[in-house]
N, C-alpha and C positions, 0 to 999 in steps of 0.2 A: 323307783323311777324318778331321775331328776327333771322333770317336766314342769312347767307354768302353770298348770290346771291340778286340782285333786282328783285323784281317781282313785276306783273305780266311781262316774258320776252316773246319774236315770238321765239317759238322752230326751231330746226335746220330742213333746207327744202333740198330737193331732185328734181336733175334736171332727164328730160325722156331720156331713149336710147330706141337703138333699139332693144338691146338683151345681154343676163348677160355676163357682161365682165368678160374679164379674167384677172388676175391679173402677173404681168412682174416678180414678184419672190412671191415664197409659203410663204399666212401669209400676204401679205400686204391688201390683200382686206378679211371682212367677211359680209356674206349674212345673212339677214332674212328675212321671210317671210313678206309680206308686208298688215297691216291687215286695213279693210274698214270701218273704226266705226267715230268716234270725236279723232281727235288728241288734247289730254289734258296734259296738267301741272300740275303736283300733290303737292302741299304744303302741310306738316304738323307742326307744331309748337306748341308740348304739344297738348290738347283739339280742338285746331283753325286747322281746315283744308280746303282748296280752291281747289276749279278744274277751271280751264282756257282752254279757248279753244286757239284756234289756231291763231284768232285773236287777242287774251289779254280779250275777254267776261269772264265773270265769269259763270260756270254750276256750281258751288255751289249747290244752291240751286231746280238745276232737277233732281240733284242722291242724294240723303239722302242716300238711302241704302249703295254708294260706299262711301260716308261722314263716315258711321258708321264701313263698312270695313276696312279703312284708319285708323279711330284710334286705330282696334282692331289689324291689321295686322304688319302698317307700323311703324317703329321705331318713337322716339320722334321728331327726326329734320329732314328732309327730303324734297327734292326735287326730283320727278322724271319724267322723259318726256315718253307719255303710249299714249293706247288708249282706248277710251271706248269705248265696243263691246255689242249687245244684241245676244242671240243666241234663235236659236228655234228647235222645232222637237223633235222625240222621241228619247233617249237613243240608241246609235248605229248610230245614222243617221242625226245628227244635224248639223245645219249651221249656218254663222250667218247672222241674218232677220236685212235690214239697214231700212227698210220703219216701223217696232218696236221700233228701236233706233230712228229714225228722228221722228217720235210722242212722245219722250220723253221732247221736248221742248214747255212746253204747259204753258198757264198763270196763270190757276188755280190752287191754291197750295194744292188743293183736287183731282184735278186730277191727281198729279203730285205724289200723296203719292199714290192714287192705282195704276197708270200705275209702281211706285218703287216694288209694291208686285205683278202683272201681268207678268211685262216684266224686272224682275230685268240686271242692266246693270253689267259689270265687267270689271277690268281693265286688259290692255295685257300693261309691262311694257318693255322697250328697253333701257334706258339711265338712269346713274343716276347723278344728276347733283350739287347735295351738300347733305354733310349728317353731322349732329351736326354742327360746328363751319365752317366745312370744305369744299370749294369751289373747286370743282371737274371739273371744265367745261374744265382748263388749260390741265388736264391731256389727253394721247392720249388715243383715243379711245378704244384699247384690257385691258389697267384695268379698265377703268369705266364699261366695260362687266364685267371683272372678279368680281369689288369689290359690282357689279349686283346681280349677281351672288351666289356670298357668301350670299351677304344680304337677299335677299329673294327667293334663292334656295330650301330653307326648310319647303318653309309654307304648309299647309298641303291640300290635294286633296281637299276637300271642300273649299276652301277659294275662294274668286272671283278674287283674284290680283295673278298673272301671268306672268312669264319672259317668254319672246316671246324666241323660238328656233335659233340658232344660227351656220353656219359651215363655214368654211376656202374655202369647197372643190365646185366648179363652175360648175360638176357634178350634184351633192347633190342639188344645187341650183336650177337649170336646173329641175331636180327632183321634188320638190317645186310648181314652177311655174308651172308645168303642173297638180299636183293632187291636191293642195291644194286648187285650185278655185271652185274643187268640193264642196268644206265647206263654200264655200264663200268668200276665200281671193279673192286679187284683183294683186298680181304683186309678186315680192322680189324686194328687199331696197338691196343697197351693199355699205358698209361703206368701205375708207379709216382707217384701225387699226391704224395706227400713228398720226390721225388727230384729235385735240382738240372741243371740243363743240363748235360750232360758230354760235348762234341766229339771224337767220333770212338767213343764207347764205346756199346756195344750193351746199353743199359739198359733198352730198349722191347722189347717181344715185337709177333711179326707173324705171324697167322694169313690162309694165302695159299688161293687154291682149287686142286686140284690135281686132275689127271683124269690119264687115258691114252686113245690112240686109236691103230688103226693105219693109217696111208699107206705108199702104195707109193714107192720112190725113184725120181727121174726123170732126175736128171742130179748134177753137183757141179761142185764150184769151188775150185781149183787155189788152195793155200799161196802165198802172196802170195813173189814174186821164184822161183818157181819153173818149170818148160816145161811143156807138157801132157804129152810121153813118160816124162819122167823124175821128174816132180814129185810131192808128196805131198797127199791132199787137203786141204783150206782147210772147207770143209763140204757137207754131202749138202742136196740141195734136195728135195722132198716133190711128192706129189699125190693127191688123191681124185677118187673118179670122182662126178660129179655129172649125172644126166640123161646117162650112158652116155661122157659126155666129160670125157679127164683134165684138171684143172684144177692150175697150184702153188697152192698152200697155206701153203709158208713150208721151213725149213729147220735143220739140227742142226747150231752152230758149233763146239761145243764137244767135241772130241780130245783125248787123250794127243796125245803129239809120236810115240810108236812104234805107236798105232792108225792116224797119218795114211797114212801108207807100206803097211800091209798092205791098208789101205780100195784104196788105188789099184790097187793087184795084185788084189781081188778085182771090181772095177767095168770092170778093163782088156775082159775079154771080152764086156761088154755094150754098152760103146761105140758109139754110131749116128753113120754117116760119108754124107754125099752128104746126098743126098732125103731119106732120113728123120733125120736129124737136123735137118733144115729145118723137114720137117713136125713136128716133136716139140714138146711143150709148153714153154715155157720162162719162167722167172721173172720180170717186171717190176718188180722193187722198184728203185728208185733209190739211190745213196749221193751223196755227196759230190762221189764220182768219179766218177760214173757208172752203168754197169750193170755187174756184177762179170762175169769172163768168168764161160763156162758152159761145161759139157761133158756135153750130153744121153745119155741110156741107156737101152736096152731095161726100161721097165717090169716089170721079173720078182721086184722085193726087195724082200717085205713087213716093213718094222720096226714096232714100237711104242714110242711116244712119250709122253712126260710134258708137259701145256702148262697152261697158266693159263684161256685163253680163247681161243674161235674168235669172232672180230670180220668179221661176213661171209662171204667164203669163205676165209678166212686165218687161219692160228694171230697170235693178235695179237703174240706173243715167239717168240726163237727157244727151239724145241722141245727138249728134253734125251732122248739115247736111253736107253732100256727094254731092248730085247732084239731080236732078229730073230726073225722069224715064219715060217720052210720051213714052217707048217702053213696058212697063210692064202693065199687064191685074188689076185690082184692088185685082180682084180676085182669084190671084196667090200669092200677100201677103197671103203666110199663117203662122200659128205658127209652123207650123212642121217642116218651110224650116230651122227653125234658129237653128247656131249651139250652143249646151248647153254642159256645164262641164262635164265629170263624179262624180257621187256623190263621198262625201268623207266627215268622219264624222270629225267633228270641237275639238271632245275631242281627236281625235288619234292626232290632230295638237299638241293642248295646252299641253297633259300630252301623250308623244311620248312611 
């Protein structure tokens, strides 16, 4: 690609607060919404257009659809740093579905062209990072909005490529963070306006939502090249009880390497073998590869959990653990205790 910038570049990152700052004179900080899909780098050059992830991967080749929007929508030279979103629901009431968009990473290139006409993706754009000849990243951040702005301000309500909302005002923000998560956002992003594009460095603050709840453990999954007798856990899988019946929920991946091994020694005596591990609940989420094994358990281990959002009856991300709960009944996990957004439809976000 004959472009001004090197690519593929690690877009610019956002470190956590605790709650949306305020800005020391009007004008120095702007907010946006902060949205939960694949953070991509958009190329185009003539015909040739790329999507990168956040890592430098290339998604090329799992969005065709937004491949084909990019050439129709986006000018000839372009770089812009976006996100790809899928949304669901009917007209009026829509959100967006992250467990649609995370099945859009699949090997088969036939899968990949119906899941494009199923669950089409679209882009939410915020930066623009070169455009023709011209290397934009130096510039401060309120004209790279503006010249944002200008550039694909106009495109028309049907199109899938989208300039994320934008205000000054820490109100408004505030505002934001509490209704938008009904649609499925996840925080507000608050930029420095005078600060240059800086790839790979956490110049942006991100205020996320953050709860606790407790579920009972149901089973877990085995450290990847590991046996089930001798091996170390991989992660714990979740459930609540909803209308008397355990449901998954979702699961905690994230281990020390010397928590994995003691987890296993204390889940060993719960273990359900025969019949009841048949009848046990068990996880349906899909990867890649598959369904990851499982190793169902007696219902008896109340933890609690740190999550973002329950999307349905599912934590929408995986869960981070809190503590263990010996004071909590199994079955007072329920789904009713947790708290959920107010809805709020995802088109009043995108098109205000």
């Amino acid at each position: 690609m004959a472009l001004p910038i090197a690519l593929p570049l690690e877009p610019m990152l956002a470190r956590a607060v605790p709650e949306v700052p305020r800005p020391r004179r009007l004008g120095e900080l702007s907010y946006e919404p902060k949205w939960d899909g694949f953070r991509c780098i958009v190329a185009r050059d003539g015909n040739e257009v790329e999507l990168w992830s956040r890592s430098r991967k290339r998604l090329t080749g799992y969005f065709p659809e937004v491949v084909a929007a990019s050439r129709r929508f986006l000018p000839g030279q372009v770089v812009l740093d976006a996100e790809l979103v899928v949304r669901s629901g009917p007209p009026g009431a829509q959100r967006l579905d992250w467990e649609a968009l995370s099945l859009r990473i699949h090997p088969s290139a036939k899968r990949v062209a119906g899941l494009a006409e199923q669950t089409p993706a679209e882009l939410v754009c915020f930066d623009l990072l070169a455009l023709a000849d011209l290397d934009l990243m130096p510039l401060p951040q309120r004209e790279r909005r503006d010249a944002l702005v200008q550039l694909l301000g106009g495109l028309p309500d049907d199109a899938p490529i989208h300039v994320t909302r934008a205000t000054d005002d820490p109100a408004e923000a505030e505002a934001w963070f509490a209704q938008f998560e009904g649609a499925g956002l996840d925080g507000v992003i608050a930029k420095q306006t005078d600060a240059p594009y800086s790839p790979g460095q956490r110049t942006m603050s991100k205020i996320k939502h953050a709860r606790t709840a407790e579920a009972v453990v149901i089973g877990y999954g085995l450290s990847k090249g590991t046996r089930a007798r001798a091996g170390s856990v991989g992660s714990i899988h979740l459930g609540l009880y909803d209308d008397g019946e355990l449901i998954p929920v979702g699961g905690i991946g994230a281990w020390p390497d010397a928590v994995r091994t003691q987890l296993a020694d204390v889940l060993a005596p719960l273990v359900l073998e025969g019949a009841e591990a048949e009848a046990a609940p068990r996880p349906n989420e899909l990867t890649r590869t598959g369904v990851r094994e499982f190793v169902p358990v007696r219902p008896e281990l109340v933890v609690e959990v740190a999550f973002d959002q329950l999307e349905g009856r599912r934590f929408r991300h995986a869960v981070q653990f809190v503590r263990w709960r010996p004071d909590r009944e199994p079955t007072s996990c329920t789904l009713d205790q947790v708290e959920r957004a107010p809805a709020y439809d995802l088109d009043a976000v995108l098109r205000p």
